[in-house]
Every structure is written in C-alpha cells, then in structure tokens.
C-alpha positions as a Python dict, from the first residue, in 0.01 Angstrom:
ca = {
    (1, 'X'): (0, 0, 0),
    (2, 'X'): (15, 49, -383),
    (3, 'X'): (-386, 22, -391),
    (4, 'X'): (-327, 339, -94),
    (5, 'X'): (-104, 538, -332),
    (6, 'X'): (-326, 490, -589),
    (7, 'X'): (-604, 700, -455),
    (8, 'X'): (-378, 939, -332),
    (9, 'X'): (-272, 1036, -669),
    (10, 'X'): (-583, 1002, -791),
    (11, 'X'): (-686, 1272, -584),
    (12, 'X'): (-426, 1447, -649),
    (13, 'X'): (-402, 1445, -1075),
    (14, 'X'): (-109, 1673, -1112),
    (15, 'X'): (99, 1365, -971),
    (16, 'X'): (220, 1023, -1129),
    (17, 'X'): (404, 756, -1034),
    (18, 'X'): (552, 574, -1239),
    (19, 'X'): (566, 179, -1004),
    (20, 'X'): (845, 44, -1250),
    (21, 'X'): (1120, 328, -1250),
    (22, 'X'): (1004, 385, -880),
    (23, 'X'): (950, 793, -1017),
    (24, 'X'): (753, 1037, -926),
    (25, 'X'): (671, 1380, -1147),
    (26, 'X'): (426, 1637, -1209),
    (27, 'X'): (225, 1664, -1455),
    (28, 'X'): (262, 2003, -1686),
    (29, 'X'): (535, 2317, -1526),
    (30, 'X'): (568, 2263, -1190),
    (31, 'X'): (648, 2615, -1098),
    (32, 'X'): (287, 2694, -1225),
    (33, 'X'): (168, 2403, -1027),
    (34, 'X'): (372, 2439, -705),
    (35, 'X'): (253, 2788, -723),
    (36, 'X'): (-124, 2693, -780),
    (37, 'X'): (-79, 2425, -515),
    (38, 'X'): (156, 2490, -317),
    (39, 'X'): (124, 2260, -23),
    (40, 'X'): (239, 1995, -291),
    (41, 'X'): (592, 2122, -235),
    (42, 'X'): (622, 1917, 100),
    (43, 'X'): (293, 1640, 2),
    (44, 'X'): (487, 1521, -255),
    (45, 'X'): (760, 1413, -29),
    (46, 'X'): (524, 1255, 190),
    (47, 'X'): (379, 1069, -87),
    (48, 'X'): (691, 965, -198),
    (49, 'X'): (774, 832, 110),
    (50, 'X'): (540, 623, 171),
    (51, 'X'): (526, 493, -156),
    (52, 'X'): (896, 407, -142),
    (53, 'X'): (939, 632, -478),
    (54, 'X'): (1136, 941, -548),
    (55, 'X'): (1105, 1249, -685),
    (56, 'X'): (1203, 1344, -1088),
    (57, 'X'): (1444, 1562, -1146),
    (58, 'X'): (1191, 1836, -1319),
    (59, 'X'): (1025, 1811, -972),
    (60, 'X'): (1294, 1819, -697),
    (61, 'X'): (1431, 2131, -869),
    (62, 'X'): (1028, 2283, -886),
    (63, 'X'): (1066, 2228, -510),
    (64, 'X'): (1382, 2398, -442),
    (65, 'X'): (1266, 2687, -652),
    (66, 'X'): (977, 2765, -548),
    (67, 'X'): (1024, 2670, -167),
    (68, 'X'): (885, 3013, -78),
    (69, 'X'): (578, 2925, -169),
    (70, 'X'): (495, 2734, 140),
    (71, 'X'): (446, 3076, 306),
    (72, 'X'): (115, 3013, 166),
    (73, 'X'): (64, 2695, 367),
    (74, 'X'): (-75, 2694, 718),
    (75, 'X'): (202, 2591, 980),
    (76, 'X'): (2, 2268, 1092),
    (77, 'X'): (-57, 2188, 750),
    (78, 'X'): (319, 2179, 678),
    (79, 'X'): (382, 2036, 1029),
    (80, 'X'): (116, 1725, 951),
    (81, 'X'): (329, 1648, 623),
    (82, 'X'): (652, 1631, 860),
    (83, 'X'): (541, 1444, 1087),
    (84, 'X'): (391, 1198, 872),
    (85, 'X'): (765, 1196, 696),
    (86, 'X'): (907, 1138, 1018),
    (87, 'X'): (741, 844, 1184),
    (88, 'X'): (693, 634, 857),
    (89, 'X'): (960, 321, 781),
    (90, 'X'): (1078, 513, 467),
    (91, 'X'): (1192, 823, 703),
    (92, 'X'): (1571, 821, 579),
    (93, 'X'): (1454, 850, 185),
    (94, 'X'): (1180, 1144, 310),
    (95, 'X'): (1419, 1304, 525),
    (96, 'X'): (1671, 1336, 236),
    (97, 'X'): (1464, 1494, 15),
    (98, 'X'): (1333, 1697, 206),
    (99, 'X'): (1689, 1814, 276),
    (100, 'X'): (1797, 1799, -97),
    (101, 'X'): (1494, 2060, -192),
    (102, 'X'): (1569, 2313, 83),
    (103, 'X'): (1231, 2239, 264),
    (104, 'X'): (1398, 2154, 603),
    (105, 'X'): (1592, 2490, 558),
    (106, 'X'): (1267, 2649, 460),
    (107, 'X'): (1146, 2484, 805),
    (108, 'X'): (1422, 2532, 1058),
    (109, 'X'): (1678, 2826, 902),
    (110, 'X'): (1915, 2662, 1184),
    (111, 'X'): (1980, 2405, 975),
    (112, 'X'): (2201, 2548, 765),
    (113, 'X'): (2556, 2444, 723),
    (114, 'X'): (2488, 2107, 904),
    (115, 'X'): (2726, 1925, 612),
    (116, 'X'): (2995, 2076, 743),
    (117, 'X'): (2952, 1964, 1091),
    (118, 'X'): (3195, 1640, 1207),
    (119, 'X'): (3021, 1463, 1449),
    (120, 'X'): (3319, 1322, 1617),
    (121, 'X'): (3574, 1492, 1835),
    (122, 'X'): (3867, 1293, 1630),
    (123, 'X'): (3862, 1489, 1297),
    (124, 'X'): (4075, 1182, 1128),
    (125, 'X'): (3729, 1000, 1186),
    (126, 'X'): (3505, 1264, 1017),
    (127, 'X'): (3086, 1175, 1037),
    (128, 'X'): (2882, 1487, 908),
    (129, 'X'): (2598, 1521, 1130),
    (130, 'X'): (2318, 1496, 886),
    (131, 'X'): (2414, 1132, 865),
    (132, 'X'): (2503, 1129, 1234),
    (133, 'X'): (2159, 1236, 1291),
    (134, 'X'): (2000, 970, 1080),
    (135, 'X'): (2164, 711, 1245),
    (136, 'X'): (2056, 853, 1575),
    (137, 'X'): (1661, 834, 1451),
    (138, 'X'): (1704, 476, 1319),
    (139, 'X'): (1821, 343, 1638),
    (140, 'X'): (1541, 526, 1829),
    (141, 'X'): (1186, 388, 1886),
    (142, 'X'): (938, 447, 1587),
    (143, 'X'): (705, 737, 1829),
    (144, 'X'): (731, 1106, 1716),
    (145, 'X'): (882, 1238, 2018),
    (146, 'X'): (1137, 982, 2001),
    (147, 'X'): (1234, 1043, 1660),
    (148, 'X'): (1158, 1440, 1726),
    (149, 'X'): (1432, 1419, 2012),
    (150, 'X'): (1637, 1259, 1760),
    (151, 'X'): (1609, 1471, 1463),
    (152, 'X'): (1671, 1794, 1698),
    (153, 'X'): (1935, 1676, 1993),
    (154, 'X'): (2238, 1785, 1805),
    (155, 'X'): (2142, 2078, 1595),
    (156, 'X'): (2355, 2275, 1840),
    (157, 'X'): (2608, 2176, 1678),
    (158, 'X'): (2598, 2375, 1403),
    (159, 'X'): (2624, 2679, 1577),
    (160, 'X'): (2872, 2558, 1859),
    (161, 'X'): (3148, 2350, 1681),
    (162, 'X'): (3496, 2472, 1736),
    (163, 'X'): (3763, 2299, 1516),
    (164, 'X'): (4152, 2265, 1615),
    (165, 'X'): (4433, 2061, 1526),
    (166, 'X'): (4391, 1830, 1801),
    (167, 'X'): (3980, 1794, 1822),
    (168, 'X'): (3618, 1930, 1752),
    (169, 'X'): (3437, 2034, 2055),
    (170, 'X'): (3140, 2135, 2072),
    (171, 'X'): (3090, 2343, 2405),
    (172, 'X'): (2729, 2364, 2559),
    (173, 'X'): (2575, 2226, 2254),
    (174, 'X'): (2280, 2075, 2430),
    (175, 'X'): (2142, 2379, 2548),
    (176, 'X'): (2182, 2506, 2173),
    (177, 'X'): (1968, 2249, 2054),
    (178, 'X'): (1701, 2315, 2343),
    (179, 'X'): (1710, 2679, 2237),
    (180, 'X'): (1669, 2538, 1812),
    (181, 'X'): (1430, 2243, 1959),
    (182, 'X'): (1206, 2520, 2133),
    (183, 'X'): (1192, 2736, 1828),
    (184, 'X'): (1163, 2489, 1591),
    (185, 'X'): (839, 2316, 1773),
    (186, 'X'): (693, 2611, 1883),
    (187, 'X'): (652, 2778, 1532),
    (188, 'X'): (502, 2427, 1385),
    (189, 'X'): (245, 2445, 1688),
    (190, 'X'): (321, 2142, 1838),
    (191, 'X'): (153, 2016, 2173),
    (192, 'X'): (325, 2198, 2496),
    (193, 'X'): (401, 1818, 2657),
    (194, 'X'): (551, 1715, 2308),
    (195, 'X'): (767, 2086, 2302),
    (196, 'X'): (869, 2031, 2712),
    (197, 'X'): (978, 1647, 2643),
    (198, 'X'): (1156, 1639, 2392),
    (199, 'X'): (1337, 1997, 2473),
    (200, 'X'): (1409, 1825, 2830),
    (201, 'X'): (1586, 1548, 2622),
    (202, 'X'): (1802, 1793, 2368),
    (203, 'X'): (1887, 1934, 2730),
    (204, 'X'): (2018, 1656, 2878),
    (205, 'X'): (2076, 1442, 2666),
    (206, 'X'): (2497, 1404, 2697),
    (207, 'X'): (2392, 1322, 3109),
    (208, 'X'): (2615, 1006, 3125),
    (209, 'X'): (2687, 1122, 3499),
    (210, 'X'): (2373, 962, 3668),
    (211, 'X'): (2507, 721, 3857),
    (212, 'X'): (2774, 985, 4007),
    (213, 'X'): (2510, 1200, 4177),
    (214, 'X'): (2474, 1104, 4596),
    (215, 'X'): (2087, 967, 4733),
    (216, 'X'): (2015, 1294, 4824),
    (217, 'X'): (2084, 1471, 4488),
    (218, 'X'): (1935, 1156, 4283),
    (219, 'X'): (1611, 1214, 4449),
    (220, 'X'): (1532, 1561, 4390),
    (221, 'X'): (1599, 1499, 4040),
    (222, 'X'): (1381, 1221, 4028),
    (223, 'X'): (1123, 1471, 4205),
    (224, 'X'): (1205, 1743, 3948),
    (225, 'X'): (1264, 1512, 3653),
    (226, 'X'): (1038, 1258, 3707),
    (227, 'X'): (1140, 864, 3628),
    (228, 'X'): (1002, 877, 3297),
    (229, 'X'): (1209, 1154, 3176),
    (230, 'X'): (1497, 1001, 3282),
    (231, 'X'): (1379, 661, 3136),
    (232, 'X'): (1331, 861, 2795),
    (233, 'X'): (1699, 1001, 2822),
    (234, 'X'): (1840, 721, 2861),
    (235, 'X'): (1618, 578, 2525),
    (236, 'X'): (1804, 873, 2311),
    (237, 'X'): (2118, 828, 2468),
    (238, 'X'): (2118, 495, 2340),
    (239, 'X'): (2025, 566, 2011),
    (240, 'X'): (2321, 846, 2033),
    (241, 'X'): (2606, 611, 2164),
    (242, 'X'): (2829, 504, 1912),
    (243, 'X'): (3073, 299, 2066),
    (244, 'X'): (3109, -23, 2300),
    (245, 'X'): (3221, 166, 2573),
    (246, 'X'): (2970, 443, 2582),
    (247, 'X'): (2684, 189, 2558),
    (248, 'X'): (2790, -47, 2850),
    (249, 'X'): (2860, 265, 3053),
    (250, 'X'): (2551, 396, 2972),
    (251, 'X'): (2371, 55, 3053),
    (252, 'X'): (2569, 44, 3401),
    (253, 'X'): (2427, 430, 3471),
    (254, 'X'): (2047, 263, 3436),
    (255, 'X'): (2151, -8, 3651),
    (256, 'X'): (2277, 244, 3940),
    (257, 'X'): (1967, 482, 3828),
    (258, 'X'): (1717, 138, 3917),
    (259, 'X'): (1952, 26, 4247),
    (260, 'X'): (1889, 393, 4323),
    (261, 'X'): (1518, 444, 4207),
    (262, 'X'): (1435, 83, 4447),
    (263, 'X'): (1636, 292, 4739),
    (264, 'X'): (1536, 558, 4765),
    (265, 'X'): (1107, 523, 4636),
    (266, 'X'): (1065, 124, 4742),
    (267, 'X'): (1255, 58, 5042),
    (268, 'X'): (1065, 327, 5221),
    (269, 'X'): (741, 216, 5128),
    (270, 'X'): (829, -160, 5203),
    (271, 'X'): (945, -43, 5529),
    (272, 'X'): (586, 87, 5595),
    (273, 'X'): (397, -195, 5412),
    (274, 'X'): (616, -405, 5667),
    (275, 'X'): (491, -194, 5962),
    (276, 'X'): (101, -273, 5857),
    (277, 'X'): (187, -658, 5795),
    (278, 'X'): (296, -648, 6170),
    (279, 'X'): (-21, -501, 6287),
    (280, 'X'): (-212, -757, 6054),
    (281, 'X'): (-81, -1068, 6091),
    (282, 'X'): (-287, -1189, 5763),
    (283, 'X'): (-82, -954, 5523),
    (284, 'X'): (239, -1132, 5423),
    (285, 'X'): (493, -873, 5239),
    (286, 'X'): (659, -1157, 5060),
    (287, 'X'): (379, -1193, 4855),
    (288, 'X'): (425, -861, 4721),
    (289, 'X'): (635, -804, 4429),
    (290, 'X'): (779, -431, 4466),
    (291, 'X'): (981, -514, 4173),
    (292, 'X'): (692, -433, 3939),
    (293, 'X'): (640, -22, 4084),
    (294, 'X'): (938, 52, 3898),
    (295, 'X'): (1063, -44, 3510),
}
C-alpha cells in the first residue's frame, strides 16, 4: 500500500505525505492550487483514505473554501472519487472529511443540518444521525449499493423530524430518502439498476411487517419485488437494527419470508415434479434437494 501511495503522489507533486505524522498537505497556496486543480478538492480525500492519513489544517480549510470549484469537475469524475471513498476499509475517516470540508454538502445540498438530527425516538437517548448513519454502513456488506443504501436510507430525516416532549418521529421518512436517494444518484450518473435498488431499499427499508402479510399478498410482492430485493432489505435492515429485539424480530420475519417463499414457489413445483416421477417410475423426488432453489 505505501509503495501504491507513493506513485500516487508522485503523480500528483502538489501533494505530500508525511508517513510519520500520518499528514497530508499541499504544496505552495492551496487556493491557487485547488483552483488550478480543482478535482484535488475531493482526490485528496480519496488519497487520504486509502492511505490511512489525514488532511493538514492549511488544506482542509483550502477545501472548504474553495468547494465551489468542483463546478469545474465532471459529475462522474467527482462521483468515481466517492465511490472509491465509500467502498474502501478507511470509509469512516473519508466520510468525515469529506463532511468536515463541506464536499458532501457541495454533493447532496440535502444534507444539511443532519447534526441536529436524533436518531432515536427517546430524546433522553440522543444519536445524531451522521454517526447513526456510519454505524449503519459499517454493519453493511463492503458492495457499493450496500453501503449506497446505507449512506442514503435515512436522509429523510432531516427534512421529516418532528420533536416533542414525549418523542422524535419522523413521519414518512422513507419515502423522503427515496425522493433525496433518487436525486442524489441521478445527478452523479449512476447506473439505472444501481439508482432503482438502492431507492427500492430507502423505500422500504422500515418493512418489519413481512411476515404479517397473508399467501396471497406475500406472493404478488414477491412477483413485484422480486426475492432478491427483499433478501437485500432485509441485509440493510440489519445493518439498521439497533437493538436485541428488533434484530430477532427481524430474523423471525426472514424465517416466515423463507416458510413462505418454500410455500408458495416450491411446494407447487414439487407437486408437479411429483406428478412426472409418477409417470416415470425411474425419477425419485427424494433425491432432489428443493432446499437449494431458494437462499
């Protein structure tokens, strides 16, 4: 890895690391230099981040100075840098200062005010949803529509929270954060499947009622859905769960959701594989294990 960040600065000479303070800085005024450069107002980060370094003081305030500057900066270009931000180990160090120079503001104006967002309904139990949402992306699996569903699911929030004595609710939230999701992707140009999964998940994503719905209801959703929509859900719901009780509820849902699944999509198709094996004596359906059509 150091050997990697070597080159990268070399081909980049207006940065240097410095290994033994763990620093990184620019090289002359970096208001000239953002402004010469400036898609090293968001690179930076990147490098940083994978280098396991931060930023100097001189440069993180360049950054939030001359944020604007990334007008100059294709969308994909800036979208590239993200991405790579979000998927690495470091993401939680990346994310941060990407936060701390107004570049995720630059990003997604939505963002705004997200510090003062609890994340819990009991306000003697305050979690600010910046953190909340870090949490949420740790727990999640390392793919970028995982951690994309993460980073985005509760941005509703922001918009949605109402505070009283007795709680914070946050009424129809996830279809906020579809709305932000859907904005958000589309102006960074990301793939259409990418944009419809992971707005599917900031939709749907407080579903804890699956195993409530009837046969009849369950499978037109799996017909609308699809399984692996459901399956990816349930991934972020995980990561989002908090508490004991919310996580062995939400494991007794999947159960129900595979009892269900085996119901309603294998039983049927046993029943006819049984029909053939009567007609050909040299088919036996124990042999088959239907187990394995479904996770």
């Amino acid at each position: 890895m150091l050997d990697t960040i070597k080159r990268i600065v070399y081909r980049t000479p207006k940065i240097v690391i410095n290994h033994k303070s763990k620093i990184m800085e620019v090289k002359g005024d970096p208001s000239v230099i953002y402004k010469k450069n400036p898609i090293l107002l968001i690179k930076m980060i990147r490098i940083a981040t994978e280098s396991g370094v931060y930023l100097s003081k001189e440069a993180r305030n360049g950054i939030e100075f001359n944020v604007r500057c990334l007008d100059d900066v294709p969308v994909k270009t800036i979208r590239n840098e993200f991405i790579k931000i979000l998927i690495n180990d470091n993401f939680k160090d990346g994310l941060n200062m990407l936060k701390s120079t107004g570049v995720i503001l630059y990003m997604m104006p939505e963002f705004d005010g997200i510090d003062s967002v609890t994340t819990l309904t009991d306000p003697r139990i305050p979690i600010d949803l910046w953190h909340h949402t870090l949490k949420v992306i740790e727990n999640t699996n390392p793919t970028l529509e995982d951690r994309l569903a993460a980073f985005l699911h509760d941005m509703g929030k922001i918009e949605t929270m109402d505070v009283t004595e007795e709680r914070v609710s946050f009424s129809k939230h996830a279809q906020m954060s579809e709305e932000i999701a859907n904005k958000f992707l589309n102006r960074f140009k990301f793939k259409k499947d990418i944009i419809d999964k992971v707005c599917f998940a900031c939709r749907y994503h407080m579903s804890y009622h699956w195993s409530k719905i009837n046969d009849k209801d369950f499978s037109k959703r799996i017909d609308r859905f699809g399984y692996d929509s459901i399956k990816f859900i349930s991934n972020l719901l995980k990561a989002d769960t908090i508490d004991e009780w919310r996580l062995h509820k939400l494991n007794r849902t999947m159960e129900v959701v595979n009892e269900k699944m085996k119901e309603n999509y294998i039983s049927p198709i046993k029943k006819v594989f049984n029909s053939i094996v009567r007609w050909y004596n040299d088919i036996f359906v124990k042999d088959v294990n239907f187990n394995t059509l479904y996770f």
